[in-house]
C-alpha positions in Angstrom: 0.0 0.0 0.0 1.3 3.3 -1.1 1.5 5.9 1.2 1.6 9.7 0.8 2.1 13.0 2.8 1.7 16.8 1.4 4.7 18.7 1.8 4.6 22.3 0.9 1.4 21.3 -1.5 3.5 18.6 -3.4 2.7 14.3 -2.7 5.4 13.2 -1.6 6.0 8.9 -1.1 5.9 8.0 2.2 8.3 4.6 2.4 6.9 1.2 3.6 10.1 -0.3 4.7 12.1 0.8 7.4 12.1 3.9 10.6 12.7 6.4 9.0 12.0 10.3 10.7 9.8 12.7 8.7 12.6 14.6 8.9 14.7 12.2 6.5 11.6 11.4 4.7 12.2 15.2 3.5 15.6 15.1 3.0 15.0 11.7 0.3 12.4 14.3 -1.7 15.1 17.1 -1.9 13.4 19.3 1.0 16.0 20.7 3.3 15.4 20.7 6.2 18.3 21.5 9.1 19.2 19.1 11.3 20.2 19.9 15.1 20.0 17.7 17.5 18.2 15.0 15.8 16.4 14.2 19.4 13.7 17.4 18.9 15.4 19.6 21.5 17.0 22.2 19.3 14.1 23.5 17.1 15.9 23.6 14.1 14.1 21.5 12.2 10.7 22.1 12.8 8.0 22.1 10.3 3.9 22.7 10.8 2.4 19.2 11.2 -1.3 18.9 10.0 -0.9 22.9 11.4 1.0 22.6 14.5 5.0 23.1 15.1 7.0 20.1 15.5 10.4 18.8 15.2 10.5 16.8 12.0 13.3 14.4 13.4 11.4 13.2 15.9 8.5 12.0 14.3 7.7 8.6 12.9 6.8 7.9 9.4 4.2 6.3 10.7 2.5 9.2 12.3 2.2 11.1 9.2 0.8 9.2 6.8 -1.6 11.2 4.6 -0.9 14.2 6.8 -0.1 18.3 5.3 3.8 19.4 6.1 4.7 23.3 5.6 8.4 24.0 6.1 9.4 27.5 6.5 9.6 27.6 2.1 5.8 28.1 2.4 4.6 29.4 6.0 7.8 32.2 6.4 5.6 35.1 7.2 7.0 38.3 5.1 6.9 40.7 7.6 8.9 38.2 10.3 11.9 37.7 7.7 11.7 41.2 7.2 11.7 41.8 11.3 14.3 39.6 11.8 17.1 41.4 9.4 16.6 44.5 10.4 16.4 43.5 14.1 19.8 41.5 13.1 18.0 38.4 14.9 19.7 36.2 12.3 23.6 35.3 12.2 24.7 32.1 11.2 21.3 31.3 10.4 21.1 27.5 11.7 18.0 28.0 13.5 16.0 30.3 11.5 13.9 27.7 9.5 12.3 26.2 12.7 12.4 29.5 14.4 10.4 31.1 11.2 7.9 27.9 11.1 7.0 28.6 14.5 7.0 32.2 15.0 5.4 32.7 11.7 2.5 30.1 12.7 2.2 31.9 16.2 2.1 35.5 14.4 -1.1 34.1 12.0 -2.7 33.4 15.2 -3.0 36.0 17.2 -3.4 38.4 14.2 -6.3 36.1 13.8 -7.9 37.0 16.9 -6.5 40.4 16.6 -4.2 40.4 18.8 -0.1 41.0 18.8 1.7 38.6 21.4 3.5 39.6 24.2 7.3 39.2 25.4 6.3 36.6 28.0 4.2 34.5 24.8 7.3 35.0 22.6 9.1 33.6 25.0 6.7 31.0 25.2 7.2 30.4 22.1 10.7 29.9 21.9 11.8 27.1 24.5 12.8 24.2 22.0 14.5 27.0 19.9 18.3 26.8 20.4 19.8 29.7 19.3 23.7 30.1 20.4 24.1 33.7 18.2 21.7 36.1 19.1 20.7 36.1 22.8 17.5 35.9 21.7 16.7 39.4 22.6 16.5 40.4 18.9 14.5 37.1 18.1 11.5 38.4 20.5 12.0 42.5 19.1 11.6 41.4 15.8 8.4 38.9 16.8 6.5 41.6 18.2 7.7 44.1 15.7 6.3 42.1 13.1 3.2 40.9 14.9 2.8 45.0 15.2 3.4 45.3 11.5 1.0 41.9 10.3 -1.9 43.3 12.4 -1.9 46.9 11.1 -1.7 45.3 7.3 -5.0 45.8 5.2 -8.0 43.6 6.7 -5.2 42.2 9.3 -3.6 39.9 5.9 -0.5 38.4 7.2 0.8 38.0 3.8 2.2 34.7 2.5 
C-alpha cells in the first residue's frame, strides 16, 4: 500500500520499509530541512504538522501518513523575515527555518484573533529553539515588531 504525505502542497511517497523520521523522509524528496540535535530539543528542524509546530526528526513515518507538512519555504511570514534582518536576529542562520515555522505560525494566530503577542508569549514560544548567536533578545524584538506590522496590514492579511 502506497502511502503519501503533502509537503509544501506537493505528494510526496511515504516509504513502507524501514524507521525512517519525517525529517529524513524530507531530505529523500530534496526538502531541506536543518538538522540539530536530531532528538527534537534544538528546534531547528521544525515544520507545521497537520498545522501545529513540530520537530520533524522526531516524528515517525508512521505518524504522518496522509498528513499536510509546511516547512518554513511556504509558512515564512514576510513581515517576520523582514523583522528579523533588520532587528539582526539572524547570524549564522542555523536556526532560523524552525524559528520562522513557529513564530510565523504563532504570528497568524494571534493576528487572527487580533491580537499582537507579548514578550512573555514569545518567549513561550521559543523554548525548544536553540539559538547560540543572538541572545534571543533580537529574536523576541523582531516577533513583536512584526506581529505589530502583520496586524496593522490591510484587513489584518498576514501575507504569505
Amino acid at each position: 500500500m502506497r502511502s503519501t504525505i503533502s509537503v509544501d502542497g506537493i505528494e510526496v511517497a511515504v516509504p513502507v520499509e524501514g524507521t525512517a523520521s519525517l525529517w529524513a523522509i524530507l531530505d529523500h524528496h530534496g526538502v531541506r530541512v536543518p538538522m540539530g540535535c536530531g532528538t527534537g530539543h534544538c528546534g531547528a528542524c521544525t515544520v507545521l504538522l497537520d498545522g501545529t509546530p513540530t520537530p520533524s526528526c522526531v516524528v515517525p513515518k508512521g505518524a504522518v501518513r496522509g498528513a499536510r507538512v509546511h516547512t518554513a519555504a511556504a509558512t515564512a511570514l514576510p513581515t517576520l523575515v523582514e523583522a528579523m534582518a533588520r532587528e539582526g536576529a539572524v547570524q549564522c542562520g542555523f536556526c532560523s527555518p524552525g524559528l520562522v515555522v513557529t513564530l510565523s505560525w504563532a504570528i497568524r494566530l494571534a493576528v487572527a484573533q487580533n491580537r499582537t503577542l507579548d514578550t512573555d508569549e514569545v518567549k513561550e514560544l521559543l523554548i525548544g529553539h536553540l539559538c547560540r548567536c543572538t541572545g534571543y533578545q533580537a529574536i523576541i524584538a523582531a516577533v513583536l515588531s512584526a506581529c505589530r506590522d502583520a496586524l496593522d496590514a490591510p484587513e489584518g492579511k498576514c501575507g504569505a
